[in-house]
C-alpha positions in Angstrom: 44.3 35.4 116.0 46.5 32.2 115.5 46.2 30.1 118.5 48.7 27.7 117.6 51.3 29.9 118.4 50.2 31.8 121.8 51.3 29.3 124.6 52.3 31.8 127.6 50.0 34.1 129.1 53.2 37.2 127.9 52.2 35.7 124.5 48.8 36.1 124.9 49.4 39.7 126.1 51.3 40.6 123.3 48.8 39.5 120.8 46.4 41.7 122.4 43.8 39.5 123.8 40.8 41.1 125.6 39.0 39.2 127.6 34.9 39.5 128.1 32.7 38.0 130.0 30.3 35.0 128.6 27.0 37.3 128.1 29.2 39.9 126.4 30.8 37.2 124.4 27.0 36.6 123.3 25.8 39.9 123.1 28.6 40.9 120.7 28.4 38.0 118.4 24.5 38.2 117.8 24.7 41.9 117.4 26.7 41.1 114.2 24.8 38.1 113.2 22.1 40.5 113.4 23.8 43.3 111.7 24.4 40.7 108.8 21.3 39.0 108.0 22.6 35.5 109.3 20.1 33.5 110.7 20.9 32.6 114.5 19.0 29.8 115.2 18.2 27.2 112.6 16.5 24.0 111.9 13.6 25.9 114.4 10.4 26.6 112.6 7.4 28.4 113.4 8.9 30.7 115.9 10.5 33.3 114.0 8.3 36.1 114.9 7.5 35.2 118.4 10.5 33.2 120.7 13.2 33.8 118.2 13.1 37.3 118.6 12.3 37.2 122.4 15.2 35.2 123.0 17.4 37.2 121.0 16.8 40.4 123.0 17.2 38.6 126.1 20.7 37.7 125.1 21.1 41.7 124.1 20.2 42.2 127.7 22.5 39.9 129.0 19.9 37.9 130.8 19.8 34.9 132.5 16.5 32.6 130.6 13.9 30.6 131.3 12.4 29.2 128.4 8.7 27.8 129.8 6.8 25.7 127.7 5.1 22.2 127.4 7.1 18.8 126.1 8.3 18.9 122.8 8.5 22.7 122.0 11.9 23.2 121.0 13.3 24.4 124.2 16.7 22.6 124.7 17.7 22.9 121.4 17.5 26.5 121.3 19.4 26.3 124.4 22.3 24.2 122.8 22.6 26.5 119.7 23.4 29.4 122.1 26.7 27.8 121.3 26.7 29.1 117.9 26.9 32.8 119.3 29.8 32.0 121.7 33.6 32.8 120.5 35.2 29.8 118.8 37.8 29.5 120.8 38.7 31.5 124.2 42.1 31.1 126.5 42.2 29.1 129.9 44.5 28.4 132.5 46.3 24.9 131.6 45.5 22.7 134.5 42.6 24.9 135.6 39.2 22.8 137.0 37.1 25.6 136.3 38.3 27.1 133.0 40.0 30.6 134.2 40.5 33.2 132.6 44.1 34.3 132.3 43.8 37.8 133.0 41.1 37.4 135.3 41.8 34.5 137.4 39.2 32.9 140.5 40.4 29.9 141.7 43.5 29.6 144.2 45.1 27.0 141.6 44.8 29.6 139.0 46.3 32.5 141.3 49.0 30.3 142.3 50.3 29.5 139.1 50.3 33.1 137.2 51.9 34.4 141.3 54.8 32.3 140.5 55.4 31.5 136.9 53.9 35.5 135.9 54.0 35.7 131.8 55.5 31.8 131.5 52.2 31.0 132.8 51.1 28.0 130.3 47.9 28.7 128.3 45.6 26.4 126.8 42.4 26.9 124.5 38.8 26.1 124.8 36.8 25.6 121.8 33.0 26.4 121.9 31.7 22.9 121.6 33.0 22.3 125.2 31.6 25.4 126.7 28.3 23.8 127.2 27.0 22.0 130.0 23.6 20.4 130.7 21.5 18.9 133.6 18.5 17.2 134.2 16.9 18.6 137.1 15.7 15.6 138.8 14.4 14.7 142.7 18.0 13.1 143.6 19.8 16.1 142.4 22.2 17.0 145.3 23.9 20.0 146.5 27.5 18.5 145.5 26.7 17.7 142.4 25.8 20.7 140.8 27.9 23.1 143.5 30.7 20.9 144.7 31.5 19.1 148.1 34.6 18.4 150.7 36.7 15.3 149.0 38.2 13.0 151.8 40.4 11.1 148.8 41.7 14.9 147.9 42.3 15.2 151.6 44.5 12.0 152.2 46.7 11.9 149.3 47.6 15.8 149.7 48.0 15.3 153.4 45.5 18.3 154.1 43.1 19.0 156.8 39.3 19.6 156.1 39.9 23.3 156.9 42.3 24.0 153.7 40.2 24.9 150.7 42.1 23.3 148.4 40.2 19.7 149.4 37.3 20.9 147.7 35.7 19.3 144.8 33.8 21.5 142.5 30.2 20.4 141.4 29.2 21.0 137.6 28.0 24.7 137.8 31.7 25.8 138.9 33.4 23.4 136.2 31.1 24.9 133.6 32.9 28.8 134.1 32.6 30.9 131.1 30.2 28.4 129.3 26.3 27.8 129.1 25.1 25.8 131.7 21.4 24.4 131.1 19.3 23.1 134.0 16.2 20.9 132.1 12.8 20.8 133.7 14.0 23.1 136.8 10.5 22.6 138.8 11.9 19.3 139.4 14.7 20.0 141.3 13.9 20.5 145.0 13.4 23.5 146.7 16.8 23.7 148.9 19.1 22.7 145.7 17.0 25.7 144.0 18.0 28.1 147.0 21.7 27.1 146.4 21.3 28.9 143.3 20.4 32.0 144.6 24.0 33.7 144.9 25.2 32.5 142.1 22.6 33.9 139.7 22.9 37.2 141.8 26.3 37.5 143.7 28.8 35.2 142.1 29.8 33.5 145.1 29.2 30.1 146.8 29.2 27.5 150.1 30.4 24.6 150.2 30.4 22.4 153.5 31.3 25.7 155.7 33.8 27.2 153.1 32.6 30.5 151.6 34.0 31.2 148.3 34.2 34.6 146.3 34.0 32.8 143.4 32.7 35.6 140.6 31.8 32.6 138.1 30.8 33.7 134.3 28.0 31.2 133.3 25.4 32.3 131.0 22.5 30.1 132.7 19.2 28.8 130.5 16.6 26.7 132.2 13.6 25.0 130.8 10.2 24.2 132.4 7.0 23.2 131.7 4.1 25.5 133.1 4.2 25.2 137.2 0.0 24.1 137.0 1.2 20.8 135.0 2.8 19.2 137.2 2.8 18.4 141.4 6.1 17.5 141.8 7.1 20.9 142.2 7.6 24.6 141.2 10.2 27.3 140.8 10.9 29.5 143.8 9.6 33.1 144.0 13.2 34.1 144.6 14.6 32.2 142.0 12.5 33.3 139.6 13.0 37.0 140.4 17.0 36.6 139.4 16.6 35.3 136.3 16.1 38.2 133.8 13.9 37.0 131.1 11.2 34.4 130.8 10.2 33.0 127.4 6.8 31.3 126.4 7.5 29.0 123.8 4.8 26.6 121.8 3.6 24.3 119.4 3.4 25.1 115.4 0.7 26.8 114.5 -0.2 25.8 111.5 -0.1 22.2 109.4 2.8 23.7 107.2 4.5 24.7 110.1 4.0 21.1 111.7 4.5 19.1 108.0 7.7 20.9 107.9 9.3 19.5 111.1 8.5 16.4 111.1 10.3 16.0 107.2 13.1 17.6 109.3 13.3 15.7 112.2 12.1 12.0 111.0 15.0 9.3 111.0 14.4 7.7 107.4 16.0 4.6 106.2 16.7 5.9 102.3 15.4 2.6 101.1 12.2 3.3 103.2 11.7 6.3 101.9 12.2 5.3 98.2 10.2 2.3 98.9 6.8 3.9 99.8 5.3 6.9 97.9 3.5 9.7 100.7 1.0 11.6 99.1 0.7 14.8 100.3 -3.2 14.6 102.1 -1.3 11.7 104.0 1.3 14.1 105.8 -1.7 16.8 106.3 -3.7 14.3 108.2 -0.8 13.2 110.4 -0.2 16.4 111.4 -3.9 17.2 111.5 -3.9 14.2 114.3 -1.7 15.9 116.9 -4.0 19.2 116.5 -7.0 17.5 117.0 -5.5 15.7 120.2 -4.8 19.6 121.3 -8.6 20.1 121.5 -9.8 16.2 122.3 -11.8 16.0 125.9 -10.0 12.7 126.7 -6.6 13.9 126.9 -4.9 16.5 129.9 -4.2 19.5 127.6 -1.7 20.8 130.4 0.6 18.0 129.5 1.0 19.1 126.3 1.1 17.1 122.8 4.9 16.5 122.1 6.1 17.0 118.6 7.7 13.7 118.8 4.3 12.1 118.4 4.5 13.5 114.7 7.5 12.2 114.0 7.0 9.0 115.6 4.0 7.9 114.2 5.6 9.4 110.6 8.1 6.8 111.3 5.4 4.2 111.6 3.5 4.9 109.1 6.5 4.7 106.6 7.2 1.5 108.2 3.6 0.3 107.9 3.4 0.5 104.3 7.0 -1.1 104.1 6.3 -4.4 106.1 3.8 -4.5 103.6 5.7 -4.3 100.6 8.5 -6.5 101.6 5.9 -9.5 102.5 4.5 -9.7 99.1 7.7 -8.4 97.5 6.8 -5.4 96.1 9.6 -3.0 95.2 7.7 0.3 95.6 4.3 0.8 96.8 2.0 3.4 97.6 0.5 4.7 101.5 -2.7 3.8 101.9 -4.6 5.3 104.5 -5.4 1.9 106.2 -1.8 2.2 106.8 -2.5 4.4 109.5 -3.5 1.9 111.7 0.2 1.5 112.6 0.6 4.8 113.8 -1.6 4.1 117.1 1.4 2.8 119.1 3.4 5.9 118.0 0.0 7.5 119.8 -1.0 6.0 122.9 2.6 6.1 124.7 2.7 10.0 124.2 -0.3 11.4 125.1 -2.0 11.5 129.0 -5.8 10.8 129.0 -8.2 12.2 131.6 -10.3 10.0 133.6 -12.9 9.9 130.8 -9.7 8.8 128.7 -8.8 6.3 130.9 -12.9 5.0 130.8 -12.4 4.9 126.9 -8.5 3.2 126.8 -5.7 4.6 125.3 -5.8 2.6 121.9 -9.7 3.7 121.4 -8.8 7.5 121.8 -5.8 7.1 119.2 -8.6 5.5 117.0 -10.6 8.9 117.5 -7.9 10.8 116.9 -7.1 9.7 113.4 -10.8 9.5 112.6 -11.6 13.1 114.0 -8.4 14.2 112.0 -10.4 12.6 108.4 -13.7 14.3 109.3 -11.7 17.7 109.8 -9.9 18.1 106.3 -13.0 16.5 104.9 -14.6 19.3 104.0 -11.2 20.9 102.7 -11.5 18.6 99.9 -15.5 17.7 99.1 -18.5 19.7 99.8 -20.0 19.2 103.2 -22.0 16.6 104.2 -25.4 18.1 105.5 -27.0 16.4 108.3 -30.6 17.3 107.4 -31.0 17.4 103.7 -34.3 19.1 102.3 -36.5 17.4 100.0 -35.6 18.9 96.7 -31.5 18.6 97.6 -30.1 16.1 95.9 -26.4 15.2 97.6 -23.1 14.9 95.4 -22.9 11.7 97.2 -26.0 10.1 96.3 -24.6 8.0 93.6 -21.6 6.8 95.4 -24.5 5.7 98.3 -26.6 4.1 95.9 -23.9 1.9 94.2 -22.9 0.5 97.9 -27.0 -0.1 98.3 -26.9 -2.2 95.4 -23.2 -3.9 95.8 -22.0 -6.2 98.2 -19.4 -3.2 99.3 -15.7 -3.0 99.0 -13.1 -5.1 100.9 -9.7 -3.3 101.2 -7.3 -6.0 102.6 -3.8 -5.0 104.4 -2.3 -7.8 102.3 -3.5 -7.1 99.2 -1.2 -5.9 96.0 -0.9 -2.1 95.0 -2.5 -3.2 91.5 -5.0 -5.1 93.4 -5.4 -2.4 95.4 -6.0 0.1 93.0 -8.4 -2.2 91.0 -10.7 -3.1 94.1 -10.6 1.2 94.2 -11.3 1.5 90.6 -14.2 -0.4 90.2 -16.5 2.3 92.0 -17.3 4.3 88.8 -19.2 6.9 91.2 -15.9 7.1 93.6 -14.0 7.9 90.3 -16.5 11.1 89.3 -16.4 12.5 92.7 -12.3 13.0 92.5 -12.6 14.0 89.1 -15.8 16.5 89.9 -14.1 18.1 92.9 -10.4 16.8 92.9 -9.6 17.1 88.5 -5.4 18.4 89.4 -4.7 15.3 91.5 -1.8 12.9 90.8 -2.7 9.6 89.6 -0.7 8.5 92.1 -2.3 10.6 94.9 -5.7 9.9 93.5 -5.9 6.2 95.5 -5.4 7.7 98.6 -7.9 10.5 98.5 -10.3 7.8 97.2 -10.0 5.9 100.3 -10.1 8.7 102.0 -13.1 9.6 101.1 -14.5 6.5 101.7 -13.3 6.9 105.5 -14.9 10.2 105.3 -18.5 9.2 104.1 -18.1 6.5 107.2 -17.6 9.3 109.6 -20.3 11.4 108.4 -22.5 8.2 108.8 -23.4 7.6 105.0 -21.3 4.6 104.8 -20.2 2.2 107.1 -17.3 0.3 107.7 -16.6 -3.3 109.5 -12.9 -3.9 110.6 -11.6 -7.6 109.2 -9.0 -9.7 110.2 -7.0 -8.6 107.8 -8.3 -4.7 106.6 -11.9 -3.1 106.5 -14.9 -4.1 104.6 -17.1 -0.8 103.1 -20.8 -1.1 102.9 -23.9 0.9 102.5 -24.9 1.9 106.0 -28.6 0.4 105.3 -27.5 -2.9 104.6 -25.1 -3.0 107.6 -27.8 -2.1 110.1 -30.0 -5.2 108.8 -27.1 -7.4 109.2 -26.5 -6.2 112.2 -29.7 -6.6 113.2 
C-alpha cells in the first residue's frame, strides 16, 4: 500500500485498509517470520531454546508479559525489538493525542472530527519506531503521569469548566494507543499507581480525577522485574499479576562461549584500541570465567544478580590497561598480559553487592579473589592438576619449574616494562618453556606469553610458588625462599 497517496479516511477506505488491533498486529507478523525461518529477535544469545521461544508463544497468545529476571539479562531489549514484529506503518487520526484509529475511533477529538468532516477526515501515518513507549517505574511515579490528570492551563484558555472532559490531559499509557508500552522494574512502582493499572490491562477503560472514560485503549504492555525476594522496596500485586497473561524467566549465559560472545558484541571499542593490543583467546575465557565465579562466591548477595555489564566493562578495561601501557613507552602494538587484569577491578567492585562477610573483606579484595579464583578454575583445563598430597614415588610435572625458582632469585614482571622485555624476562625460564610445549605444543607464539604467565599465577594459587606485589608489577619466587624472607 502506498501511503503517500492515502490522505482522507474515503481514501483509505478505498484502498482497502483493515484495521487490527496491536496483539493481532504482532501475532500475524511473527506467525510469518516464523513460517519463513527469519530470526525474530537478534543480537540475543544464549536464549534460543529457552525465553526466545517462550516469549514468542506469548505473543501467539496475545498476552500481556512480564519478563522476570535479575540485572543485566537481556530483558528490555527484547522488549524494544517487539518493534520489529509491529506493521511499518499504520493510519492515525491527524491531530489525534492518542493515535486513533480511523475506523475505530476513542477519543471525543477523534469522534468529532470523522462526525463532521466524514470521508475528508485528514489521515496521517505512524511508523513503527514511534509506537514504542518506555517507563521507569520508580517511587515518585504518579497517577498523572502514566494515566493523565485535570489541566487548569487547558481549562482557561478554552474557557471550560472542570466538569467538560475535554480539559483532560492524558498521561503516557493513553498517548502510547496501539503501541508497546514497557513499564521497567515494575516492583518499584507503588502499590496504588499498580492498582490504576488494573482496568486497563483487563477492561480498557480509565479515571481520571472523577471522569470515567470508556477508553478501549490497544497497548501491547511488557514489564520487567527482578525476582520480588531481591528487593524490599516493593513487589507486584496479586491482582496485577493475575492480568498479565504470561510470565517469563529469563537468565544469565550459560556457558563461557555463550558469555565470550556477548561481550565481543556489546563492548564499545576504539578501532585503534583494538588494533593496538592483541587478546589471546585464554584472556577472554578468564574474563568471562570471572563473572561465573562471582555467581557462586560467599561474599557477594547472589539475589542481586551479576550484570552482564561487568563483562563488558571490565573488557573495556582491560583493553584499556594494556593501551595506557603501550602509549607510555610508545609501543605501536603490544600484547595483553595477564597483569593487565589488575585494571579490571574497578569495572568489578561498582557492580557487584557483597554480604556482610563481603563488606568485612572490602570490595577491591573480593574483585582480587575473583580474578584469582577465575585462574585456579581453567587451571586444570590447560595443565595437569596440582595434587595437594603427593606420594613418595610421584614425581610432579612441576618439579622443575619449582626447583629453577629454588635456585633463582625469581622473576620480576614490571607493568612498565617492554613487550620484548617482557617476553625475554618470560623466556629465560627454560622449565616454563617445556611445560607449554609438553602440554600446550598448538599454541600461538603470540598466545604462548600469556599462558606462560598464566601459569605462573596458577602455580601461586595452588601454593607452589609465590608471588609479592611491587610498586610497579609482581615479583615470582619459590614459595621456600619467600617464607624465610618473610620470616
Amino acid at each position: 500500500m502506498k501511503i503517500d497517496n492515502i490522505k482522507t479516511l474515503g481514501q483509505l477506505k478505498e484502498a482497502g485498509y483493515k484495521s487490527k488491533s496491536i496483539k493481532d498486529e504482532l501475532r500475524d507478523n511473527l506467525r510469518l517470520k516464523i513460517t519463513n525461518n527469519e530470526d525474530t529477535f537478534t543480537g540475543i544469545h544464549g536464549y534460543e531454546n529457552t525465553v526466545i521461544p517462550e516469549l514468542e508463544r506469548a505473543i501467539l497468545s496475545r498476552h500481556n508479559i512480564n519478563l522476570l529476571g535479575l540485572r543485566g539479562q537481556a530483558k528490555t531489549r527484547l522488549a524494544r525489538q517487539m518493534i520489529n514484529l509491529l506493521d511499518e506503518w499504520i493510519p492515525i487520526v491527524e491531530g489525534s493525542e492518542i493515535n486513533d484509529d480511523p475506523f475505530n475511533p476513542i477519543s471525543r477529538y477523534a469522534t468529532n472530527v470523522i462526525t463532521d468532516k466524514k470521508d475528508d477526515t485528514p489521515i496521517s501515518w505512524l511508523h513503527r519506531s514511534d509506537r514504542f513507549a518506555e517507563k521507569l517505574a520508580t517511587p515518585d511515579v504518579t497517577v498523572a503521569d502514566i494515566i493523565g490528570d485535570v489541566d487548569p492551563i487547558k481549562a482557561a484558555n478554552l474557557k471550560l469548566s472542570y466538569a467538560d472532559d475535554r480539559v483532560i490531559h492524558f498521561g503516557m499509557i493513553p498517548r502510547a494507543n496501539r503501541s508497546i508500552f514497557v513499564i521497567n522494574e515494575l516492583p518499584d512502582l507503588q502499590a496504588r499507581i499498580q492498582v490504576a493499572l488494573f482496568n486497563i490491562l483487563q477492561e480498557g477503560d480509565i479515571q481520571i480525577r472523577g471522569f470515567k472514560l470508556r477508553l478501549p485503549l490497544d497497548i501491547q504492555f511488557v514489564f520487567t522485574a527482578n525476582p520480588e525476594d531481591y528487593t524490599n522496596r516493593g513487589s507486584i500485586v496479586t491482582p496485577l499479576k493475575d492480568r498479565i497473561g504470561s510470565q517469563i524467566l529469563t537468565h544469565y549465559p550459560e556457558t563461557i562461549e555463550i558469555a565470550k560472545t556477548i561481550t565481543q558484541q556489546e563492548a564499545r571499542l576504539d578501532t585503534r584500541q583494538s588494533d593496538l593490543v592483541y587478546v589471546p583467546g585464554l584472556a577472554k575465557d578468564l574474563l568471562e570465567q570471572i563473572s561465573f565465579q562471582a555467581r557462586e562466591s560467599e561474599f557477594i548477595d547472589h539475589k542481586s544478580g551479576i550484570s552482564a555489564r561487568m563483562s563488558i566493562t571490565a573488557y573495556e578495561n582491560l583493553l584499556s590497561t594494556a593501551e595506557y601501557r603501550a602509549l607510555r613507552l610508545g609501543d605501536a602494538n603490544t600484547l595483553l598480559r595477564l597483569s593487565d587484569f589488575i585494571g579490571v577491578i574497578p569495572s568489578i567492585t561498582g557492580k557487584v553487592e557483597l554480604v556482610y562477610e563481603g563488606e568485612q573483606e572490602g570490595a577491591a579484595s573480593v574483585a582480587q579473589m575473583l580474578i584469582t579464583d577465575a585462574i585456579k578454575t581453567l587451571f586444570v583445563h590447560y595443565f595437569p592438576k596440582v595434587e595437594k598430597l603427593e606420594k613418595e614415588d610421584y614425581e610432579s610435572p612441576y618439579q622443575g619449574l619449582i626447583n629453577w625458582f629454588f635456585e633463582e632469585s625469581g622473576v620480576e614482571l614490571l607493568e612498565d616494562i617492554s613487550d620484548a622485555k617482557y617476553k625475554e624476562k618470560l623466556d629465560s625460564i627454560p622449565p616454563l618453556n617445556d611445560l607449554i610445549k609438553e602440554y600446550q605444543p598448538d599454541i600461538s607464539n603470540h598466545d604462548s606469553y600469556f599462558m606462560k604467565e598464566f601459569l605462573l599465577w596458577g602455580l601461586v594459587e595452588y601454593k607452589k610458588l609465590s608471588k609479592h606485589k611491587l610498586s610497579e608489577g609482581f615479583h615470582f619466587k619459590d614459595l621456600y625462599g619467600s617464607y624465610i624472607s618473610g620470616l
